[in-house]
C-alpha positions in Angstrom: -111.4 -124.2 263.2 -111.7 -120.8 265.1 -109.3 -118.2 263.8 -106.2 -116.9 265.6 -106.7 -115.1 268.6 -105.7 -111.6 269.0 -102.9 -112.1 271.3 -101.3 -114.9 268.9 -101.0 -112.0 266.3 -99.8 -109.2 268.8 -97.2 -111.5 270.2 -95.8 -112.4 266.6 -95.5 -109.0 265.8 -93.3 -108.4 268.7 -91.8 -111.5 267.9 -90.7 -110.5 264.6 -90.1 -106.7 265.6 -87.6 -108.5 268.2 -85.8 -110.6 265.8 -85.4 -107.2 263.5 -83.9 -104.7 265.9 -80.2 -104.9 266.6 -80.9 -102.3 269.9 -80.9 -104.7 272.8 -83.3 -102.8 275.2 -85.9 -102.5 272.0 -85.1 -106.2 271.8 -86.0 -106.6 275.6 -89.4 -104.9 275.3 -90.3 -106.9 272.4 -89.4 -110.4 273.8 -91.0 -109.1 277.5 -94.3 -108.1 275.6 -94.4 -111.4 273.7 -94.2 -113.3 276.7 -96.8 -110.9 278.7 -99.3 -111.5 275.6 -98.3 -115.8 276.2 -99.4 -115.5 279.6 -102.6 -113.6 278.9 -103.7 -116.4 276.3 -103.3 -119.0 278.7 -105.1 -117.5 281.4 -108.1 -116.5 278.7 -108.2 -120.7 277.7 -108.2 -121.6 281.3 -111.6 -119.8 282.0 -113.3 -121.3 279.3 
């Protein structure tokens, strides 16, 4: 089993910085950056 790819771990830190911060803009960048770092992972399994 390969170990967790880079943008797994980035994206639950933003995750978890998200769920922490009460500031909703903060909130925004966290959750927009999580889902940037989703797309990127799909498109890097695609090219394999």
């Amino acid at each position: 089993m390969s170990e967790p790819s880079s943008f797994v771990e980035q994206t639950k830190v933003h995750l978890h910085k998200a769920l922490e911060t009460d500031d909703p803009v903060e909130k925004d960048f966290h959750l927009r950056n999580a889902l940037q770092l989703c797309a990127c992972d799909g498109v890097t399994d695609q090219s394999d």
